[in-house]
N, CA, C and O atoms as a GROMACS GRO file, in nm:
protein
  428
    1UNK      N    1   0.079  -0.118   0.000
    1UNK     CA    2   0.000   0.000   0.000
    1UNK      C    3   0.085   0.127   0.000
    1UNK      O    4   0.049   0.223  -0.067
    2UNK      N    5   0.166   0.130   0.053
    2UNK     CA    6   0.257   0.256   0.080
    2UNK      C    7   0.304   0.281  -0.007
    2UNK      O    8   0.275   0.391  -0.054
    3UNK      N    9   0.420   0.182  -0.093
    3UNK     CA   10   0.409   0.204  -0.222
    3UNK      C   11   0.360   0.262  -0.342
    3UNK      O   12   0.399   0.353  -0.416
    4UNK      N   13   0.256   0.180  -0.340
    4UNK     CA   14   0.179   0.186  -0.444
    4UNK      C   15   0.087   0.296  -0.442
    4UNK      O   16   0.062   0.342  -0.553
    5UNK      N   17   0.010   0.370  -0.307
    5UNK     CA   18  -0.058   0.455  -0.302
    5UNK      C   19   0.025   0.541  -0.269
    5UNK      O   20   0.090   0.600  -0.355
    6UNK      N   21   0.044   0.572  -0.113
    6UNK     CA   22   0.117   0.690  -0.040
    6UNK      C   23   0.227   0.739  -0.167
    6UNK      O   24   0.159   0.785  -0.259
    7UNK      N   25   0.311   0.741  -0.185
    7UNK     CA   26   0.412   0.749  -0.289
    7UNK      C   27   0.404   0.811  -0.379
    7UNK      O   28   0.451   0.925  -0.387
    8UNK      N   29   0.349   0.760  -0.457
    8UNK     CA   30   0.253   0.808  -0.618
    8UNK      C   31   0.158   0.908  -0.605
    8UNK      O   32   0.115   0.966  -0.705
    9UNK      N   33   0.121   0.934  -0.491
    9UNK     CA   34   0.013   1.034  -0.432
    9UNK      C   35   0.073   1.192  -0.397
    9UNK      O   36   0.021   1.304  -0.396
   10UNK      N   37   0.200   1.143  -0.372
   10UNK     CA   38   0.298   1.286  -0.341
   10UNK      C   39   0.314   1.372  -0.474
   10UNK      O   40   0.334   1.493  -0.457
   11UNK      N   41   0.309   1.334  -0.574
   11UNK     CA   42   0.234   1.376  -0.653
   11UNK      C   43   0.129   1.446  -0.753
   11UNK      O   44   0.133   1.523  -0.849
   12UNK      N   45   0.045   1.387  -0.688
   12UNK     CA   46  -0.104   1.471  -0.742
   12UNK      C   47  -0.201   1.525  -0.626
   12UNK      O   48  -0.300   1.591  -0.660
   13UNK      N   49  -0.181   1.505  -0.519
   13UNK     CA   50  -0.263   1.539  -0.376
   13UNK      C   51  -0.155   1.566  -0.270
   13UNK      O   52  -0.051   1.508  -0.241
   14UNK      N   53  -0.253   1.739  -0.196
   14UNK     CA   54  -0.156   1.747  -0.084
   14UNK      C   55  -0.230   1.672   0.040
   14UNK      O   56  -0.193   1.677   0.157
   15UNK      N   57  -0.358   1.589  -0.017
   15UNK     CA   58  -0.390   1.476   0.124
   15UNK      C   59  -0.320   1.359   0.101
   15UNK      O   60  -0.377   1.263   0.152
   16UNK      N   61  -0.182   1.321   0.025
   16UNK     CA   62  -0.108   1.233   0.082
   16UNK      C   63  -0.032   1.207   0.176
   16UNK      O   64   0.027   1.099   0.186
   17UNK      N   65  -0.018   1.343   0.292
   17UNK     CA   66   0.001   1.291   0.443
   17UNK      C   67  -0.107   1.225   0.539
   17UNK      O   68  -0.087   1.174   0.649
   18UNK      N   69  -0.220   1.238   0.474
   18UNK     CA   70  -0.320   1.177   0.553
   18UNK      C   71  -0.345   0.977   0.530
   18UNK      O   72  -0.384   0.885   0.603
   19UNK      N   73  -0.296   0.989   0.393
   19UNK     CA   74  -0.325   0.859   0.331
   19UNK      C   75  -0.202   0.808   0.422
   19UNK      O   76  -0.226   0.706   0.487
   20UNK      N   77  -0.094   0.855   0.433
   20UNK     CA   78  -0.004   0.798   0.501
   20UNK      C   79  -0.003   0.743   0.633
   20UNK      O   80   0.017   0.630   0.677
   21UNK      N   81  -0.024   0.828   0.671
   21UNK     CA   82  -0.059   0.831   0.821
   21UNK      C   83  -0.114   0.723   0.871
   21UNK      O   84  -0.068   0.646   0.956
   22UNK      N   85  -0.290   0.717   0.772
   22UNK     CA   86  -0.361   0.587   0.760
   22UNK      C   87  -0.260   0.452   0.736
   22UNK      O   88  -0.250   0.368   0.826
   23UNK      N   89  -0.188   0.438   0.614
   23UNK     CA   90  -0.122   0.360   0.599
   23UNK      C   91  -0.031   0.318   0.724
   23UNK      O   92  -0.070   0.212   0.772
   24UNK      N   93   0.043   0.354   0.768
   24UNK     CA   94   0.162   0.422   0.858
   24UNK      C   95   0.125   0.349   0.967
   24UNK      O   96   0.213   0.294   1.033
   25UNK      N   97  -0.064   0.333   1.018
   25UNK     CA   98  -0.124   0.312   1.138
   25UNK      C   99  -0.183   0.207   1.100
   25UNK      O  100  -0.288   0.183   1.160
   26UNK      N  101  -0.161   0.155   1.043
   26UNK     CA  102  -0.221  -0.014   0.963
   26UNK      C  103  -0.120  -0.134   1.046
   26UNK      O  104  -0.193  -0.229   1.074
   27UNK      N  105  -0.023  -0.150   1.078
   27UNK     CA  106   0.085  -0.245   1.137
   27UNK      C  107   0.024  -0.322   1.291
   27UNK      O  108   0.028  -0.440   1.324
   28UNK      N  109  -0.036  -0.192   1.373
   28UNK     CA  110  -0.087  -0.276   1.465
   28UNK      C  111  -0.224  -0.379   1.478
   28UNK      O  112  -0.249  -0.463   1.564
   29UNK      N  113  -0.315  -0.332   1.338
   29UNK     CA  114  -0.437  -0.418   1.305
   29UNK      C  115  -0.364  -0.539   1.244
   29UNK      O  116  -0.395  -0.647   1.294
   30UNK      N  117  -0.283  -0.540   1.155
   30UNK     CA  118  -0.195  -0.614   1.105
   30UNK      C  119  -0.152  -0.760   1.213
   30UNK      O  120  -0.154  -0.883   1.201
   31UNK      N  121  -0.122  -0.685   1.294
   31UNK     CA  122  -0.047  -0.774   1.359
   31UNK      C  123  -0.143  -0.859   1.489
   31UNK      O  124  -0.142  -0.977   1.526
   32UNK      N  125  -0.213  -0.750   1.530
   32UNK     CA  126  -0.320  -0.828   1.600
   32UNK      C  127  -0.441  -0.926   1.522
   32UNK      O  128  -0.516  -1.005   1.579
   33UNK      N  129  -0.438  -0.903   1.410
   33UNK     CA  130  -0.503  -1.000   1.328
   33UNK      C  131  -0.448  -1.117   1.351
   33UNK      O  132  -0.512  -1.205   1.408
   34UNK      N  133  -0.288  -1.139   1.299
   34UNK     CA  134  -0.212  -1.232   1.303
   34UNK      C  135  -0.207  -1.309   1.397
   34UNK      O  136  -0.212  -1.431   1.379
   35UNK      N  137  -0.192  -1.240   1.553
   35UNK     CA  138  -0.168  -1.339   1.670
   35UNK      C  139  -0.317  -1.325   1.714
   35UNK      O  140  -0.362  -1.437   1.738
   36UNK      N  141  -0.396  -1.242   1.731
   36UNK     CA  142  -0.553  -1.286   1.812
   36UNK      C  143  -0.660  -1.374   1.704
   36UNK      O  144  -0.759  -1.441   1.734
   37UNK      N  145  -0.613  -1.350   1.594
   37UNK     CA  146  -0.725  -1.353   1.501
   37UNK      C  147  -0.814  -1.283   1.464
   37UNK      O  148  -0.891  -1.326   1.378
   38UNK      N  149  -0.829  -1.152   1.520
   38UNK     CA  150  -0.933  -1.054   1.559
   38UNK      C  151  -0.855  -0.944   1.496
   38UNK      O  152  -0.734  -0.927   1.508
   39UNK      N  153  -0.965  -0.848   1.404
   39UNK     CA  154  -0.882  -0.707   1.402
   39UNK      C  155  -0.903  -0.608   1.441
   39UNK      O  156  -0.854  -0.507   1.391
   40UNK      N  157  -0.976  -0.608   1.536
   40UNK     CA  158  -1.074  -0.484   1.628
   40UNK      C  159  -1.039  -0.488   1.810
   40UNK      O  160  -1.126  -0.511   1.894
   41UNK      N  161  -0.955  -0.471   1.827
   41UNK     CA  162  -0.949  -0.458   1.954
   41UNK      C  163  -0.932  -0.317   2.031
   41UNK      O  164  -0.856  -0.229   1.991
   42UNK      N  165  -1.016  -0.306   2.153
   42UNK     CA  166  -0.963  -0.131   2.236
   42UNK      C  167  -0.816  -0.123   2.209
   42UNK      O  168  -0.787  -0.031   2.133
   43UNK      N  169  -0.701  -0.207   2.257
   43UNK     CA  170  -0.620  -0.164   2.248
   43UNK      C  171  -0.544  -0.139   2.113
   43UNK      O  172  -0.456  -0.055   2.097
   44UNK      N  173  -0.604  -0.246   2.000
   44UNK     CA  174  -0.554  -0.214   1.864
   44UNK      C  175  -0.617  -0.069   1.809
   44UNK      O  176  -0.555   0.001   1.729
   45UNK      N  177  -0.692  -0.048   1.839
   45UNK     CA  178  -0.741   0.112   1.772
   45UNK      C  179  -0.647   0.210   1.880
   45UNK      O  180  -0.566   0.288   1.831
   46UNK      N  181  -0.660   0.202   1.994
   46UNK     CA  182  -0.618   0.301   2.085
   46UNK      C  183  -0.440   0.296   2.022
   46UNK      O  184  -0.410   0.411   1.990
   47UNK      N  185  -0.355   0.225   2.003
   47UNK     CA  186  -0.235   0.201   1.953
   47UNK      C  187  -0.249   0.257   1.801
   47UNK      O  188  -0.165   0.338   1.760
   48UNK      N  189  -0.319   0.229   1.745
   48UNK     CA  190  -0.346   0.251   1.581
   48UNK      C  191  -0.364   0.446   1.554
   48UNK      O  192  -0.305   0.534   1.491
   49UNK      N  193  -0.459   0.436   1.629
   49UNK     CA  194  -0.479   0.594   1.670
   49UNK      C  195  -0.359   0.701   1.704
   49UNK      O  196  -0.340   0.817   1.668
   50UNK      N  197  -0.287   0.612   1.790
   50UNK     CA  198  -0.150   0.710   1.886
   50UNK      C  199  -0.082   0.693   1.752
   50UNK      O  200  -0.038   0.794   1.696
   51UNK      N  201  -0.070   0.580   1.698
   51UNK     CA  202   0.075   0.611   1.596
   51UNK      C  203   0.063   0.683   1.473
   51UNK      O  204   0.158   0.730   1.411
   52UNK      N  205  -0.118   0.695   1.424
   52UNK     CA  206  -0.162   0.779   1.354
   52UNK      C  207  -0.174   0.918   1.364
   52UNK      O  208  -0.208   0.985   1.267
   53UNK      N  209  -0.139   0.981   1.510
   53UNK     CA  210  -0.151   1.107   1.547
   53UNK      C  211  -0.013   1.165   1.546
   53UNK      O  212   0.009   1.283   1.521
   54UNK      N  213   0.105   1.051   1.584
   54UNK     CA  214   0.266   1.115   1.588
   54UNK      C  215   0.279   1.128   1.404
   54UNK      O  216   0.400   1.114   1.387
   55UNK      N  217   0.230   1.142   1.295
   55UNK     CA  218   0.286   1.176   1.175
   55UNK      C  219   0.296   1.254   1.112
   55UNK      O  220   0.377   1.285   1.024
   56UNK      N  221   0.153   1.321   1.180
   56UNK     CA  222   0.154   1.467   1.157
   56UNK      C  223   0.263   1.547   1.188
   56UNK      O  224   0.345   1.589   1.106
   57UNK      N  225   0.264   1.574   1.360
   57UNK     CA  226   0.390   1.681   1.413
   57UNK      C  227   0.542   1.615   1.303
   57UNK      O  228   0.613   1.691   1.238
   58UNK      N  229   0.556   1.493   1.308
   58UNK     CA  230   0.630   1.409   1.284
   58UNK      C  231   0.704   1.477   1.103
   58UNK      O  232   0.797   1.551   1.069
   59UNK      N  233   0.603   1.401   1.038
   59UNK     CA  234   0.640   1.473   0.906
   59UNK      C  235   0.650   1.622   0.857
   59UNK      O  236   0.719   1.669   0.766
   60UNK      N  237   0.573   1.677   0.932
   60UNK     CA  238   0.520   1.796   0.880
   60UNK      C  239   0.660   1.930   0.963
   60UNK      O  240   0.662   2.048   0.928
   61UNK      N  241   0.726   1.891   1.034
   61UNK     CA  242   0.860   1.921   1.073
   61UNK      C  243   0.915   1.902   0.962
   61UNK      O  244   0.924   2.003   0.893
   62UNK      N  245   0.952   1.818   0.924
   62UNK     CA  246   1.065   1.722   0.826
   62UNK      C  247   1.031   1.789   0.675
   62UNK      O  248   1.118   1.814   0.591
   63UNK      N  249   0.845   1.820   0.653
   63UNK     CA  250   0.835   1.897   0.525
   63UNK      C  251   0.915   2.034   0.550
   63UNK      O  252   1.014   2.079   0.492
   64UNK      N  253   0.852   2.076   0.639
   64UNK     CA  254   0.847   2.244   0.637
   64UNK      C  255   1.003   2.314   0.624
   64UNK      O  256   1.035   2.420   0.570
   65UNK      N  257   1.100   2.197   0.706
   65UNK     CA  258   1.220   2.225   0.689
   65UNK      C  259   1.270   2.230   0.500
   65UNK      O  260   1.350   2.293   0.430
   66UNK      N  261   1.199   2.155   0.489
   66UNK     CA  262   1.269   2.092   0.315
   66UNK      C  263   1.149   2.140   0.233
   66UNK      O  264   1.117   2.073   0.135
   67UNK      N  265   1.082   2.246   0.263
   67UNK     CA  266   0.942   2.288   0.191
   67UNK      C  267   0.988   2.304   0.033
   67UNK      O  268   0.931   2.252  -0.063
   68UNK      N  269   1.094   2.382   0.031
   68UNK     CA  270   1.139   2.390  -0.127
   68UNK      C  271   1.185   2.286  -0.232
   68UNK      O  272   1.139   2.273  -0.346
   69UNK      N  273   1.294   2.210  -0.168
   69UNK     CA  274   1.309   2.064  -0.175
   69UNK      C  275   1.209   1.991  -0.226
   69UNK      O  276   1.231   1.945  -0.339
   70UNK      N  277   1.090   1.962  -0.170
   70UNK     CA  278   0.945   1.882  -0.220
   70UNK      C  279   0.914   1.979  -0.332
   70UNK      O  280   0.914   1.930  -0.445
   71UNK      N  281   0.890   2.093  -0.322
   71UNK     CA  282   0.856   2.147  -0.434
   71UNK      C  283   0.941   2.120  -0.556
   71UNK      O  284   0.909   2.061  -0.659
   72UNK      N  285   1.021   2.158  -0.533
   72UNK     CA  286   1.107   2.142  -0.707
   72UNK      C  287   1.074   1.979  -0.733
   72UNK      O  288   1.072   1.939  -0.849
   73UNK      N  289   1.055   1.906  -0.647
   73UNK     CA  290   1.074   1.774  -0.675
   73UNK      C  291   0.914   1.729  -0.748
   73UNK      O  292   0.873   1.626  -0.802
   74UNK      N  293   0.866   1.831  -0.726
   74UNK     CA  294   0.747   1.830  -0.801
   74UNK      C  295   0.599   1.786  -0.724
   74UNK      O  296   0.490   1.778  -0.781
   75UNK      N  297   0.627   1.759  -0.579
   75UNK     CA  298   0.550   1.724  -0.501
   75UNK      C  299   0.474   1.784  -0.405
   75UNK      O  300   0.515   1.845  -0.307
   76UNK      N  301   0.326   1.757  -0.448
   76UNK     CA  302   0.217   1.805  -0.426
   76UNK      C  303   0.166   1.852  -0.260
   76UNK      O  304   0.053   1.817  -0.228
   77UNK      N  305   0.229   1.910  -0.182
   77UNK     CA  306   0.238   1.946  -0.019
   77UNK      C  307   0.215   2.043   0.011
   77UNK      O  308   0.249   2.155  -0.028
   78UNK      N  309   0.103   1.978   0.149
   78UNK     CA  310   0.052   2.115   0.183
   78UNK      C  311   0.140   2.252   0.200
   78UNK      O  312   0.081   2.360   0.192
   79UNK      N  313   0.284   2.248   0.224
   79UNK     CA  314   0.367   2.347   0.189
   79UNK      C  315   0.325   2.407   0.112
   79UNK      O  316   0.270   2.512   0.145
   80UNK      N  317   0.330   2.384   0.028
   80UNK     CA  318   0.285   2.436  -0.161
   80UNK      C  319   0.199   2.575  -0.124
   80UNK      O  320   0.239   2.691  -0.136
   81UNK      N  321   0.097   2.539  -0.085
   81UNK     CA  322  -0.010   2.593  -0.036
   81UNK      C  323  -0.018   2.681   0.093
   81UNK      O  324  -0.061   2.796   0.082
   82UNK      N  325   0.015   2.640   0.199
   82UNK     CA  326   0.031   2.682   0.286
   82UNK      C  327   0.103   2.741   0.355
   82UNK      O  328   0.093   2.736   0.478
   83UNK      N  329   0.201   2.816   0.288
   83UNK     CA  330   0.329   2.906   0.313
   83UNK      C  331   0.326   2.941   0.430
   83UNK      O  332   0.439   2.907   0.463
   84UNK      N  333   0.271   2.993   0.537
   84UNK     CA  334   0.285   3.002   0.678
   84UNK      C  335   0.248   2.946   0.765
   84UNK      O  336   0.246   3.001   0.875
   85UNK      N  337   0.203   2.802   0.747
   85UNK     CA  338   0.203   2.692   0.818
   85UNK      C  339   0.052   2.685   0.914
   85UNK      O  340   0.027   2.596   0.995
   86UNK      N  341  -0.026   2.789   0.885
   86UNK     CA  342  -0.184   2.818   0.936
   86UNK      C  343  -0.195   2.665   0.955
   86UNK      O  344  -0.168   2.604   1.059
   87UNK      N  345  -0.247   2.602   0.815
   87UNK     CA  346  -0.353   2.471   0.805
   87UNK      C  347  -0.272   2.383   0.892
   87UNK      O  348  -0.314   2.333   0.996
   88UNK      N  349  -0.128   2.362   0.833
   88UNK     CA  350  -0.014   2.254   0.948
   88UNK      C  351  -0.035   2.276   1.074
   88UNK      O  352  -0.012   2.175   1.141
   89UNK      N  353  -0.061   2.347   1.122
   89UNK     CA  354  -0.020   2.436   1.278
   89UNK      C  355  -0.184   2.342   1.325
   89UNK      O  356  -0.190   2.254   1.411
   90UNK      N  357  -0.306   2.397   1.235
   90UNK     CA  358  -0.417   2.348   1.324
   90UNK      C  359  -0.392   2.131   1.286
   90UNK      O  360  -0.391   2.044   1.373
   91UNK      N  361  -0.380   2.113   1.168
   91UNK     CA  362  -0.365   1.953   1.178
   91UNK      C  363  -0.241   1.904   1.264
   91UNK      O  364  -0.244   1.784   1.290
   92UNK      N  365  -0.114   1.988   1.320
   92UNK     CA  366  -0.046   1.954   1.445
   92UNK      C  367  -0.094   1.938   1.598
   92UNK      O  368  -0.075   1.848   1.680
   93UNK      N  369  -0.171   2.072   1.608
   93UNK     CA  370  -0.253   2.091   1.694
   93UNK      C  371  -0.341   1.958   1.770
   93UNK      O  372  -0.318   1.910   1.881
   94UNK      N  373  -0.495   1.900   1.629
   94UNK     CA  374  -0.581   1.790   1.644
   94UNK      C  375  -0.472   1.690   1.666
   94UNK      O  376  -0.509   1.602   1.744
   95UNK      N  377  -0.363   1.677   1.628
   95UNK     CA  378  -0.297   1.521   1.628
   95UNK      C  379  -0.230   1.530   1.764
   95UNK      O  380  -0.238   1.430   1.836
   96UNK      N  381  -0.140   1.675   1.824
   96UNK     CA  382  -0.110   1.660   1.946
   96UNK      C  383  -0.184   1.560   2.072
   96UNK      O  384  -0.157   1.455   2.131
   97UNK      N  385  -0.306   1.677   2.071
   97UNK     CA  386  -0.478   1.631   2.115
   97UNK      C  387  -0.475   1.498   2.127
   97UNK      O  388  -0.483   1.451   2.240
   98UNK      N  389  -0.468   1.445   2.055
   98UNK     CA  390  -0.517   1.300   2.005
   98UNK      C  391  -0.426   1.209   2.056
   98UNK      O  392  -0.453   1.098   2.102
   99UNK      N  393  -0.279   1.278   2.043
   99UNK     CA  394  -0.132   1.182   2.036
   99UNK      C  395  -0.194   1.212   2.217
   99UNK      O  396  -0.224   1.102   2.262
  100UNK      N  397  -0.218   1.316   2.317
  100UNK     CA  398  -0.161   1.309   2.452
  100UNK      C  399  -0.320   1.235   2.512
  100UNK      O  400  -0.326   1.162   2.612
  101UNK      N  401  -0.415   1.264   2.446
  101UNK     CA  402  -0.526   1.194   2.505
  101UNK      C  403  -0.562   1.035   2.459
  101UNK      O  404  -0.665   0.987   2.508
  102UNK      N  405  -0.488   0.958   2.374
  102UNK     CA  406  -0.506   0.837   2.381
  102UNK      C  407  -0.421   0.762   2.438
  102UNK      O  408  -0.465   0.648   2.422
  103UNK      N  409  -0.315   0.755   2.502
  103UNK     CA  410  -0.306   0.652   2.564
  103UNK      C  411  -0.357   0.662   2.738
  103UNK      O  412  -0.309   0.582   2.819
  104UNK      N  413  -0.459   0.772   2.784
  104UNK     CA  414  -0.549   0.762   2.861
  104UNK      C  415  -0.651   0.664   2.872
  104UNK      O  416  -0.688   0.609   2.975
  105UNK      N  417  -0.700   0.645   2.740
  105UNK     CA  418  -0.780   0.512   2.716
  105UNK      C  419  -0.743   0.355   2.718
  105UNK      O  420  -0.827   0.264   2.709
  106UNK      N  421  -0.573   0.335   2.733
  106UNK     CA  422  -0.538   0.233   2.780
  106UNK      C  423  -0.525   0.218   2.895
  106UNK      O  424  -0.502   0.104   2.935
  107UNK      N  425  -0.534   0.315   2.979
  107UNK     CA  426  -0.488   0.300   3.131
  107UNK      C  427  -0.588   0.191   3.207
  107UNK      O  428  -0.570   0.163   3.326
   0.00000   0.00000   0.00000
């Protein structure tokens, strides 16, 4: 999937950090499939969730530094668009949120 979607997506959409992310947060359903048999568990979403929320702050550092970089390279980021980091700042923001309030739900 990462491959084949995320990748190719950098591209033509600046929602290929989201597809990622998704992708990115696929390993722990993955794997609890494998050993429970099951792919729905509290703790597999609550885990799936946390690692889906660190990619935002995560990548979006790593763009903003290299904002020009992606561009010449021809790739489609919210950089592009978002020259002062408004939209990044609020999707850092929701994922912080998200990254410090879920593993409350494992406790």
């Amino acid at each position: 999937g990462y491959c084949l979607v995320y990748t190719p997506m950098k591209r033509v959409s600046v929602h290929n950090t989201l597809v990622g992310a998704v992708i990115g947060a696929l390993p722990p359903f993955i794997g609890t499939w494998g050993q429970l048999g099951t792919l729905f568990t509290p703790e597999t979403v609550l885990l799936s969730a946390y690692i889906f929320s660190w990619q935002y702050p995560h990548f979006y550092g790593i763009l903003y530094e290299n904002r020009y970089d992606y561009k010449k390279a021809g790739y489609e980021m919210i950089s592009n668009y978002d020259k002062d980091g408004v939209k990044a700042t609020r999707h850092i923001k929701f994922a912080a949120v998200l990254a410090l309030t879920t593993p409350l739900g494992m406790a």
